[in-house]
N, C-alpha and C positions, 0 to 999 in steps of 0.2 A: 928898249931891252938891250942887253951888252951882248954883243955880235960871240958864236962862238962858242958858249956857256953848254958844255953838253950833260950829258944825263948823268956820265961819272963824277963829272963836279960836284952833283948836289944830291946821290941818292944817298939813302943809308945804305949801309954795311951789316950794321949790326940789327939782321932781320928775326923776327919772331916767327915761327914757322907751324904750321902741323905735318904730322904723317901719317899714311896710309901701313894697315889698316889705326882709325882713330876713335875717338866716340865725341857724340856730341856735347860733353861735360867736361872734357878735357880742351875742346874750343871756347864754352861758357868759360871756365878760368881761365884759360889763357887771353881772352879778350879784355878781362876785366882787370887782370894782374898788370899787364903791358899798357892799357887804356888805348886799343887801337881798336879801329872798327872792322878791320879783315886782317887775314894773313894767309900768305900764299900756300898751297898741300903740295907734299912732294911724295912722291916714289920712288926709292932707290936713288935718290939725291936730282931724280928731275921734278920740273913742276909741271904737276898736272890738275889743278885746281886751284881756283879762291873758295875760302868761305871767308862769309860774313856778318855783322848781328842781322842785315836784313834777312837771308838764309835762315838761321835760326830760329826770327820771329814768324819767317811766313810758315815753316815748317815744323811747327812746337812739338812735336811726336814724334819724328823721323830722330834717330840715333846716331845712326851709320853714317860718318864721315862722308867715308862714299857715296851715299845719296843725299845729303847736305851739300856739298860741295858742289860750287859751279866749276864745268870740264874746261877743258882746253882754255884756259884763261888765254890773253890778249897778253904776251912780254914785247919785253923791248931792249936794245941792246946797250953796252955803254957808252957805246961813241956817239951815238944818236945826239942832236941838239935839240933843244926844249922845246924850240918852237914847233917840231913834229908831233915829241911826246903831248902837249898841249893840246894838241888838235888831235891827238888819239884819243884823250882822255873825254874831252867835249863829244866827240863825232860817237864814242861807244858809251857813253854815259855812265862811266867809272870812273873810280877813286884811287886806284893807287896800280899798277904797271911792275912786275916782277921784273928783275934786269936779268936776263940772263947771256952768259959768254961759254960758247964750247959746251951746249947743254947745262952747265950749272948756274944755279941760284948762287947773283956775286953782290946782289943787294933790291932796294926794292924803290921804286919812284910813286909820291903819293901827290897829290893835290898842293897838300898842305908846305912839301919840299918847293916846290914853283912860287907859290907865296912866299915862301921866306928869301926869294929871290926878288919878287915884286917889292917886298918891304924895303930893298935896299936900294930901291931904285926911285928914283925923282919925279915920278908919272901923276902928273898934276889934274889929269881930264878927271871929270868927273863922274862919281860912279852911279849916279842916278839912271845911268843907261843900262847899267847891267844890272840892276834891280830883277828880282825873279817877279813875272807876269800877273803871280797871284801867290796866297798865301793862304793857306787852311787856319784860321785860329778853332782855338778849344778853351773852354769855360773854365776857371780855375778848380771849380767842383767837380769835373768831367772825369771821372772815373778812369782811372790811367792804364788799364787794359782794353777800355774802351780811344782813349786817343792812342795806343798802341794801332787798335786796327783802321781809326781813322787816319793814321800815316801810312799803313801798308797800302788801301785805297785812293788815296791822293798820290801814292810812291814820291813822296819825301820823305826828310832823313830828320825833320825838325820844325816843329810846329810852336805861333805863336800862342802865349795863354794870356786871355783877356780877363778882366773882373764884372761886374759888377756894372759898373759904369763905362764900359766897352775903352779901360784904358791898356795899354799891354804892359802887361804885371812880372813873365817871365817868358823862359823861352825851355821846349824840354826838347831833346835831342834823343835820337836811338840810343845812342850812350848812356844816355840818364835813364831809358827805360829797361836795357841789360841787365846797369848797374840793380836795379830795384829789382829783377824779377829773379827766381831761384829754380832750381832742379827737383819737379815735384815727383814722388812715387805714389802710385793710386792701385788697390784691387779692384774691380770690375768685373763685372757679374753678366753672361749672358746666355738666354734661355732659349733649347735646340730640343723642340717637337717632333714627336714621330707620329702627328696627327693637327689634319687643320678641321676649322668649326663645320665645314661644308665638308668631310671625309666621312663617307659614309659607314665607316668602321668605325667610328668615333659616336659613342654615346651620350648625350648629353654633357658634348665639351670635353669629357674626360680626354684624358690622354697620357700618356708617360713622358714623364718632360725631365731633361737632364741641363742641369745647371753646371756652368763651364765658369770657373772663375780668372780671372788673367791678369797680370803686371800691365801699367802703364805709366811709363815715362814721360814727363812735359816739360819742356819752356811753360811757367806759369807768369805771368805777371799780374801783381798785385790790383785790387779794386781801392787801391788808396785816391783820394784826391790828388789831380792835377797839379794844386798850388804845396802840396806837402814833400812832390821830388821837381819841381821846376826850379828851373836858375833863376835867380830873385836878382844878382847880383846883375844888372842888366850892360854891354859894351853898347854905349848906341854911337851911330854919327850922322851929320846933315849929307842930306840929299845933294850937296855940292862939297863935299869931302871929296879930297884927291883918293886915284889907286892906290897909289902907295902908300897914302895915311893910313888908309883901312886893313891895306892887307899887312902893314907894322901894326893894329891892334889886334887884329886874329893873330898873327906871330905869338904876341906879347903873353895874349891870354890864352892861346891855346884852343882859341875857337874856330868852326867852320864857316860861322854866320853872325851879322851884325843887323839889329833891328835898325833902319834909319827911318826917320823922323823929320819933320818940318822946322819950321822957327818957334813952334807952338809948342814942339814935345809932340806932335802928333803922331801914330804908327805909320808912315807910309808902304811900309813892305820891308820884306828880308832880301837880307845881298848874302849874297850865300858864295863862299872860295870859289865853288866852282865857276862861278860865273866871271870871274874876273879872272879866269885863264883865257879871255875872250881878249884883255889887253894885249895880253905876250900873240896870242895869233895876229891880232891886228898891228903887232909892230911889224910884223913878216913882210 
């Protein structure tokens, strides 16, 4: 890693934000307009929360920015060198570090900013090491609000989809499940007794029953198949791919993770960005 490289070199500027008060429809589009997985909440130009798609999917019902929002986020400043942010990022197991100077939001440091520093770099070892431990696949028929909660229970951000013949066919990501799921409105119906079966006032059941009808707002996501929003278009590399080849194809394409493979095409597991910020700490 090149000695020195600090956070203001490589963060963005030009951040995507929310504010307080917010609602949770105005982060659904702002996620999918920008195609970024969080962005930081401010109040009166400070930050005081992330939200992000994961937020959103665990909490389908919840409206209120405010209680969507994770509090006191984790910043960090811009003189800071990477090789800290790096090991903030790994040690609290997030994705992207608001920069902030003199209390304000001066830009925002992601994963994905670090990698496009690895891509420039020569780092030949190979990534077989930093393979993630295990991988959840889902069946390409597997009903995609059902692998929505199959990732929220594994707490991954991207799962492999296998066919048929157990070969790995695609790959779907939180992103691709955002992008598919919409902002549902529903009436609901729910019935409040002024008598139970066992109330001795109560005659044969009877009782005077009033019926409450109510709005409900959801994160819905679709019961479509698996293989009809996965990435078909597959980035794969070998198991002895350098760092730096890999993280110049997540660069390139714009992805967080690469299926790597044997000499056969075999699945061997997912390398996922994060884990190759283990390079930049290990040059430390």
């Amino acid at each position: 890693m090149p000695k020195n490289v600090k956070v203001m070199d490589i963060m963005r500027t030009d951040v995507a934000y929310a504010t307080l008060p917010g609602s949770r429809d105005e982060v659904h589009s702002l996620l999918k307009e920008k195609r970024v997985s969080g962005v930081p909440v401010l109040k009166d130009g400070k930050v005081v929360g992330i939200v992000s798609r994961a937020n959103l999917l665990k909490n389908p019902e919840e409206e209120q920015l405010a209680l969507l929002m994770t509090r006191n986020p984790i910043t960090i400043e811009p003189h800071v060198d990477i090789t800290v942010a790096s090991k903030i990022l790994l040690e609290n197991n997030i994705r992207r570090l608001p920069v902030v100077e003199d209390e304000k939001l001066v830009g925002i440091l992601s994963v994905a900013d670090i990698i496009a520093v690895l891509a420039e770099m020569n780092i030949v070892e190979h990534v077989g090491q930093y393979l993630s431990p295990s991988s959840v696949p889902v069946w390409t028929d597997t009903p995609l609000n059902v692998v929505a909660r199959i990732m929220e229970l594994a707490r991954t951000k991207a799962v492999p989809v296998i066919d048929s013949h157990l070969e790995v066919v695609g790959i779907i990501t939180d992103r691709d499940i955002i992008n598919a799921s919409i902002i549902e409105d529903t009436v609901e119906m729910a019935d409040m007794s002024n008598g139970a079966d066992d109330d001795e006032w109560t005659w044969e059941s009877m009782r005077d029953t009033m019926s409450i009808y109510y709005s409900v707002s959801r994160v819905k996501v679709p019961s479509v198949p698996a293989k009809e929003i996965m990435v078909k278009d597959l980035v794969k590399a070998a198991y002895i791919s350098g760092v730096s080849e890999c993280a110049l194809k997540m660069k390139r394409n714009r992805i967080d993770q690469i299926p790597i493979v044997n000499a056969n095409q075999r699945f061997l597991g997912l390398l996922r960005d994060r884990n190759l910020l283990k390079a930049v700490v290990n040059s430390d």
